[in-house]
C-alpha positions, 0 to 999 in steps of 0.5 A: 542474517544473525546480525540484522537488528530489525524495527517494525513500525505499526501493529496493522493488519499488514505490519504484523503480517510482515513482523510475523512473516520476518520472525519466522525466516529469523527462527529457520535461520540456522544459529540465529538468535535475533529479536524482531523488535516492534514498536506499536502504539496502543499498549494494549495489543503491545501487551497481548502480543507479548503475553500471549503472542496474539494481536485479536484486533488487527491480524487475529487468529495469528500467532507470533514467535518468541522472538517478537519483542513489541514496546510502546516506545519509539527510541527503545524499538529503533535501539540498535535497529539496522533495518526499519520496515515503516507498516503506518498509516500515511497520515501518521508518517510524519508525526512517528518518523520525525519522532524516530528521526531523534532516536536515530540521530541520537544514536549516531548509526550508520546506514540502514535498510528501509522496508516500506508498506505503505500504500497511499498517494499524497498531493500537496495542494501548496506546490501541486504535487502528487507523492508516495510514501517513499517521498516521506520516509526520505525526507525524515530518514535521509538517505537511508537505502530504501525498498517497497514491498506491495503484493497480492496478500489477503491477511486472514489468509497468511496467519496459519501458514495454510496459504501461499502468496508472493509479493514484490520487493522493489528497489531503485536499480541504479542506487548504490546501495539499492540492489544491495539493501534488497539482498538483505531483505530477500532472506527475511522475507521468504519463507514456507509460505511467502516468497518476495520478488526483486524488482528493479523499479522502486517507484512501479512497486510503490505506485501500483500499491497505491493506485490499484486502491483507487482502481477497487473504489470503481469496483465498489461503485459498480458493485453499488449499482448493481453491476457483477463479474462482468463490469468488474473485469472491464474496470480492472482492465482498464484500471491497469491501464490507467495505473502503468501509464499515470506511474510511468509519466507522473510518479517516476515508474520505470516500466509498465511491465511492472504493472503487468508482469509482476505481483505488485500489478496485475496480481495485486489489482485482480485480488484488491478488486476481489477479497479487498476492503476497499471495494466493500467500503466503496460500495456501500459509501454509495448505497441506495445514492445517499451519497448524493443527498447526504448533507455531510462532507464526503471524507466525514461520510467516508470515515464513517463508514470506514469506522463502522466496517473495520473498527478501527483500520484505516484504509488508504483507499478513500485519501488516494483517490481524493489526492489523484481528484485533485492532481487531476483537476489542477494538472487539467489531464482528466480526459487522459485518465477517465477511469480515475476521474469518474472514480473521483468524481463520484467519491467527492463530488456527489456523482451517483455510482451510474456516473462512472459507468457512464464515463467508462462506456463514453471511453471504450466507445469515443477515445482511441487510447483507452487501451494505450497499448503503444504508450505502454509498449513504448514506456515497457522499453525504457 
């Protein structure tokens, strides 16, 4: 570990988390006197962080070690880096990673480790296809080895060390490089207090971190509506569902026992729908049916809201359920995901909240395979 140079990109809530996380294994790391270099965009949480070791705006309450260098600038973070964790909003990917692409090119490195963060979905309207992050970073990076890390973690909960949470390391099994690149990463990311599972399915990991946001919507809907415990249980019971049967045919998941079995699925799913923001930005997107009949578009709506709730954070949430909206729509497959389609529905086509409830009693009522139990049977044995 003493050799490992590692870049983080992004000051969000989830990058600082894991620069705080990977800081932290650096420091008990016998005899180890690595930097943890951190590239942030705006220069005023780069200095707060490095004056004061805080970041007030995005992890507060947090306090960073010593050996937490951040900097304004990209070429100076990746000099030297042998692992790169991508912690940036999806939009921002490729405008940050074709900058990095130079640095890294200029350089003249060898192979590096990437640790991606990101949880979003995106449809390329142009060819009619649904991607993930991963598709991104790789197409900037090169054949660089790549894990995912998604997981069951609330922020405020992980910044005094008061807490345990766990999350899952993806990696691609049959990858050279792929079980190899996670060994590296393991002992970064475990501490006291955090602990990262390997699992052998690089695209599950990551398509759960994405799709369990749309799942949180149709809580947020519900909760709109007026619906409580109850109705929560029947959507994440159904989204999961919904979540390993659209990863394993559409986004190259290898096995539902992701979605059910480890942190990424069932874990992650049960707390987004429960301390998430992205269920408290859906139910007030729907509040007293505004949505209905207010004349703005419904991603000026969403924004916001969004801008007025978090300040600043830019949630993954509303963008994946508009690109699953329109995989769903072209691809004609609607039926076969009634939960994600309600769900889009409702976010982008002015439906009232009550549409998706009535969607989901249509479903368990009339449509044998709701529960898919012999697909995801089936699919857990590939």
């Amino acid at each position: 570990m003493a050799t490992e140079v590692i870049c983080v990109l992004g000051g969000g809530s989830f990058g600082s988390t894991v620069a705080r996380i990977m800081s932290v294994a650096l420091r008990q790391a016998a005899g180890s006197e690595a930097i943890l270099n951190w590239w942030i965009r705006e220069p005023d949480i780069a200095e707060e962080i490095n004056s004061v070791r805080t970041n007030s705006r995005f992890l507060p309450g947090a306090h960073f070690l010593s050996n937490v260098r951040a900097t304004t600038d990209l070429a100076e973070a990746a000099s030297g880096a042998t692992i790169i964790v991508v912690a940036i909003p999806s939009q921002y990917l490729p405008q940050v990673l074709s900058q990095l692409q130079r640095s890294l090119e200029a350089g003249k490195r060898g192979r590096l480790v990437v640790l991606s963060v990101v949880k979003s979905l995106h449809y390329d309207a142009a060819a009619h296809h649904l991607s993930l992050p991963s598709s991104t970073i790789l197409q900037y990076l090169g054949a660089h080895d790549l894990c995912v890390l998604c997981g069951p973690n609330i922020y405020s909960e992980m910044v005094n060390d008061d807490s345990f949470a766990e999350a899952s390391l993806g990696y691609i099994a049959s990858s050279p490089g792929g079980r190899a690149a996670a060994d590296r990463l393991l002992p970064l990311l475990r501490t006291q207090h955090f602990v990262a599972r390997p699992v052998a399915d690089r695209a599950g990991v990551e398509a759960a971190g994405a799709l369990k946001n749309i799942v949180a919507l149709g809580v947020g809907f519900a909760e709109g509506a007026g619906h409580g415990a109850n109705c929560r249980a029947v959507l994440i019971r159904l989204g999961l569902a919904e979540m390993a049967e659209f990863a394993c045919r559409f986004l190259g998941a290898s096995s539902a026992h992701t979605f059910l079995l480890e942190a990424c699925g069932v874990g992650d799913l049960v707390l987004t729908c429960t301390a998430g923001r992205g269920h408290r930005l859906a139910a007030k997107y729907v509040e007293g049916g505004e949505h209905v009949i207010d004349p703005a578009p419904p991603r000026a709506r969403w924004a916001k809201i969004e801008e007025a709730m978090f300040a600043g954070m830019r949630l993954p949430d509303w963008h994946s359920a508009e690109a699953m909206r329109d995989f769903l729509t072209f691809h004609a497959c609607a039926a076969s995901f009634p939960l994600f389609a309600a769900i889009g529905r409702v976010a982008y086509d002015r439906q009232p909240a009550s549409h998706l409830l009535d969607a989901v009693r249509e479903a368990l009522t009339s449509s044998p395979t709701a529960l898919r139990p012999a697909r995801l049977c089936v699919r857990s044995t590939l």
